[in-house]
Structures are given as structure tokens and as C-alpha cells.
Steps between C-alpha positions, in 0.01 A plus 500: 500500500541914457756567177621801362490548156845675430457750190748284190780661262263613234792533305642816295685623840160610631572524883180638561115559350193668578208311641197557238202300620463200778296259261431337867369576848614400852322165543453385163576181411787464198618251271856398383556702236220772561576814451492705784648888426594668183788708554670756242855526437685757323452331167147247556213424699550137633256291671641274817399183546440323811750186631286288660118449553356630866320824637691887489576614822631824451614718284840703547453761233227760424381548130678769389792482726872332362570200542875365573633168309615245705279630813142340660208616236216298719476225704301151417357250736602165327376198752193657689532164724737690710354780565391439848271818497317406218447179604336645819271748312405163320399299774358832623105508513452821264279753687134577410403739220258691468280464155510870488882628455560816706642820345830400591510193324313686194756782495790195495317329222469746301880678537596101414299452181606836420847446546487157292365730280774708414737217532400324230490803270755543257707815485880711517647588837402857363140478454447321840738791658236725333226268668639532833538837475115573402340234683403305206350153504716385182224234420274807382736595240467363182823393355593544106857302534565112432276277655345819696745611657474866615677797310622793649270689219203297645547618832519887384219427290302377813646782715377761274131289467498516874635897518763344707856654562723313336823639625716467803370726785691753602518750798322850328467876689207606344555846645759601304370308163409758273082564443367263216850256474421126509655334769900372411527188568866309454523097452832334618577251221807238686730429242524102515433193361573489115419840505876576704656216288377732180616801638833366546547315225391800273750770684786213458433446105480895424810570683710238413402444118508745258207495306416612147161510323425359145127516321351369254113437353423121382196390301372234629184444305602146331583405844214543600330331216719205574344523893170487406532262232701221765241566745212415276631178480548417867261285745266609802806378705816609340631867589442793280782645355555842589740765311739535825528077410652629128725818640653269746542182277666753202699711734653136575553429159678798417683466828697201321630717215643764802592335769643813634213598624380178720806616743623694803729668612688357870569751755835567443421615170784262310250250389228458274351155556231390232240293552375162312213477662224787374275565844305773364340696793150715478393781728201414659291777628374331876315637781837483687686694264704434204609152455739347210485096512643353172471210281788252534623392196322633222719364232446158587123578531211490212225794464252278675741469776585897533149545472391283818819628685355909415184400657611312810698744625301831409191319727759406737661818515165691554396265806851537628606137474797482339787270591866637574638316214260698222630839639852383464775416194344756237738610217249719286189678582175572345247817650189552344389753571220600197310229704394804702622806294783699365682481182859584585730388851831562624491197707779435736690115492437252687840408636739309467337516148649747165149536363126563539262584212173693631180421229271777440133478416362402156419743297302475216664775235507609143825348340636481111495164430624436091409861405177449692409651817285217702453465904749311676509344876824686580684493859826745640765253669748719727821306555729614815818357435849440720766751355750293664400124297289701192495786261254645342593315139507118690112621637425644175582197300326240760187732505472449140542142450213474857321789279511231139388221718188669658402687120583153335405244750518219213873538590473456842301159431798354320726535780285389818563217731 
């Protein structure tokens, strides 16, 4: 029996997503549950799974092209036993073969292993758009990402290995380029996917908040200490504890002297609701673009905890699997961004939100210390605050009791659950 598999509510108010990879062919045999197509909404990449066992049939939607909830994805032979046809091809004799396959069938084979290839090869909609574009075999570039899956720097890096082009061609008079110019060549970057969802949820927060900066430099040194001395004293099997693990679990600490700042604003702009519940979100930098999951909970939750929680959903946010419900009900947020350089941000908040602190790198730097002046481990936090819900006393005075915590983390201890 022939069933179309009708694309679900993925939730969100998605009505539609962009078909990434088929993870199956026409004719392949599925199982229940098997998945068969990652797709990529405008906030994760998620996997769909088949309904029932049987062979694929067809499928309705190229890889690359959008797909529409609610509407035929592919179609799935279920009960082969009445498929008439089949059953004749069966009972068929099959014709004679040569030993010796002709260049047809070589040419076939080969586009077919090729293709399974490329299939199985893990990588963004934009590196196999760049690909596609260069008539690459994916499977011969060697991918630096989680669990292999290919960068967009890997591809350039194999591009400019193989003196390819690694831009979008475009139509060029070379008659009227001027003697000794390099060719101009202009890529067309489609604004979708989380990169749209950015973009718009960027321009909304800068033009409906007001912002206002405050800095400050921490020393984080005994923290530090403290990191080094906990993870000495962990298994093979336990996770390492990592200083994003201590910003995030001290941040929540101080976050119960000031509630004010665990709040929003609602849209009418009469109402500031705070929030219990501290679900500290982290920018991570993916492939895709810049994603912010957060932690649910972080008051209720011990180091160990916010430790397992930082690395599940950095590796998940770099191989684009994140669930809906980590991207959603944030009410602070974390970006680190001395993890790849910089010292000072202006960084804009993530809405609905009143607050964002941006971490610099660490700096080791000459300091007075008790008339002394030693080396310190010392950071630059840049808080962008709501001018509506905070001032810049409330942000100075919660900056110092996150800054006391972090430079005396024998506080923190004393008050962690």
C-alpha cells in the first residue's frame, strides 16, 4: 500500500523548512522510526523519522528546496504484497547478464556509489551549496566539525588546495575590465534559516530597546584555581568543569540578590514580569550562524549539572541539533566571546530579555595586589542593559556582587544548590 508521509507541526509556528539532505534513496528499504531527511528550520536542524517500515517510493522535495508543513514530503510503500507490479517483476525470470558490465552500467555504478557518497557526508546547507556550485565530491573533503562534519572553512581550504573558484559565478565583459584587474566575482548570500530569524530579531531588539553599555575588568585567577583544582579530582567519566560552568552558575547566584534583572519587559511597555526560574542562555558560535540555547533552571541546578548542560548544548549547537525548547524561555544571556578574541563588546539583547553580559578574553596582566604588583588572569565583562527595567547603578551593583563571586569563589560554594 503507497502512503504519503505528510510533513508534522514541528512546533514553534514553523509553517515551513528547508530540505537539507535525503538520508535515503528511492527504493531503499526503511524502518519505523528511521530517519529519513534532515530538514532546517528557522531556529534547528531536525531529523524526520519514518512512520512505518516498507521501501521509499518517491520523494516530493529536492535537497535544498522548502519544504511546506502539513504537505506530502515522500511517499512509502508499506505492504509490498499489493503491489501487483512488483509482484510480476518477481515472478519475472530476470534477464541474462553479462559477466562483463558495459559502460553504461559502469557510468551508473559509479554516479550511485558516488552519490551515496556525498549523502552520507556530514555538512551545512552552505557548504554543500558551495559543493554544487564547484562540482565537488563532498566525500573528498576532510571535515574539522563534530563527528566530521564539513565546515564551510574546510571547503575554502580545499578550494584554495585545488586553485578552485570558490565564489558564485557571475556573467563578466572582459573587454571593458581594466588590463591586470582580477576578475569580480559577486556571491548571493539568501538571507534564511536562523540566519533571517537573527537578522530580525537583532533589528527588533535595537529599535525597540534602548540600550546602554556598562564595563568592567574581573580577576578571575582564584577561579580558575578553583577549576583546576575540582577537575583534578574528577573521574575518566565525569565532565570537566569548564570556566563558562562557574560564570553561568555565579551569574545565577547573584541573580537571586537582583531579581530585577532575571525580567522583561511585555510589549505594551506597562509591565515588568520577573522571572523565578534562572534559564541562563550562551551564544554558541555554529556553522549555521549564531545560536543562543539556554540552561533551564540554573538555580535549582548544581555545578556538575551546569557543567554537563554547557557541554551538551555547545556540541549540539555546533552539529545543528538543537531542540525548539533549548532556543526558547531565556531570561539572561551569556556571550563569550574571548573564546575566539576581543576584549570589549557592545552586544545587543537578546529579547524579550533586559540584559546580556559579553566576556572578553583572559588576559594575563600586571596588577597591585597588597602593595605588590603580581600577574593576574584578568577578563573585561561588557554589560548592555534595558534603560527601561535598569540603570546603570542596579547593573553596577549586580556586576559587583557577580564580580566578588568569580574573585572569591569560596563564596559562591556556600550558596550552591
Amino acid at each position: 500500500m503507497k502512503e504519503d508521509f505528510i510533513l508534522p507541526d514541528i512546533g514553534e509556528g514553523i509553517v515551513e523548512c528547508e530540505l537539507v539532505e535525503w538520508l535515503v534513496n528511492v527504493g531503499d528499504m526503511v524502518e519505523e522510526d528511521q530517519p529519513v531527511a534532515d530538514v532546517q528550520t528557522d531556529k534547528a536542524l531536525v531529523q524526520i523519522p519514518a512512520k512505518h517500515a516498507g521501501r521509499v517510493e518517491a520523494l516530493y522535495v529536492k535537497q535544498g528546496e522548502i519544504a511546506k508543513v502539513h504537505a506530502p514530503l515522500f511517499q512509502i510503500v508499506t505492504d509490498q504484497s499489493d503491489e501487483s507490479t512488483e509482484s510480476h517483476n518477481r515472478e519475472a525470470p530476470a534477464p541474462q547478464q553479462s559477466a562483463t558490465p558495459t559502460r553504461v552500467e559502469q557510468v551508473t555504478q559509479s554516479i550511485a556509489t558516488s552519490e551515496q557518497a556525498t549523502r552520507k557526508v556530514l555538512a551545512t546547507p552552505a557548504v554543500r551549496r558551495i559543493a554544487r556550485e564547484n562540482d565537488i565530491d563532498l566525500s573528498a573533503v576532510s571535515g574539522t566539525g563534530p563527528s566530521g562534519r564539513v565546515l564551510k572553512e574546510d571547503m575554502l581550504r580545499f578550494l584554495d588546495e585545488e586553485g578552485a573558484e570558490s565564489s558564485t559565478p557571475v556573467t563578466q565583459t572582459t573587454a571593458t575590465k581594466p588590463v591586470g584587474q582580477a576578475p569580480q566575482a559577486v556571491e548571493v548570500i539568501p538571507v534564511k534559516g536562523v540566519r533571517a530569524v537573527m537578522a530580525a530579531q537583532m533589528q527588533k531588539s535595537v529599535s525597540t530597546i534602548p540600550h546602554f553599555t556598562y564595563a568592567e575588568e574581573i580577576d578571575i585567577t582564584a577561579c580558575n584555581e578553583l577549576r583546576r583544582d575540582l577537575n583534578a579530582t574528577l573521574t575518566d567519566t565525569d565532565t570537566r568543569l569548564t570556566l563558562m560552568a562557574l560564570f553561568i552558575k555565579s551569574l545565577s547566584v547573584a541573580l537571586t540578590e537582583f531579581p530585577i534583572v532575571n525580567s522583561h519587559m511585555n510589549d505594551a511597555g506597562d509591565e515588568i514580569h520577573q522571572h523565578a526560574a534562572h534559564n541562563i542562555g550562551m551564544a554558541v558560535d555554529s556553522p549555521m550562524g549564531l545560536l543562543v540555547p539556554n540552561i533551564k533552571g540554573v538555580n535549582g541546578l548544581s555545578l556538575s549539572d551546569v557543567a554537563g548542560e554547557v557541554k551538551r548544548l555547545t556540541e549540539s549547537g555546533r552539529a545543528g541539533r538543537l531542540s525548539p525548547d533549548d532556543m526558547k524561555g531565556g531570561t539572561i544571556t551569556i556571550s563569550n566571546i574571548g573564546a575566539i578574541g576581543g576584549t570589549v563588546t557592545t552586544p545587543i539583547i537578546n529579547k524579550p530579555e533586559v540584559a546580556i553580559v559579553g566576556i572578553g578574553r583572559i588576559q594575563p596582566l600586571p596588577r597591585v595586589v597588597d602593595g605588590n604588583i603580581v600577574v593576574r588572569e584578568m577578563i573585561t565583562v561588557s554589560w548592555s542593559g534595558d534603560h527601561r527595567v535598569l540603570d546603570g547603578g542596579t547593573i553596577a551593583r549586580f556586576n559587583n556582587r557577580w564580580k566578588s563571586l568569580l574573585e572569591s569563589p569560596q563564596q559562591m560554594l556556600l550558596r550552591l544548590k
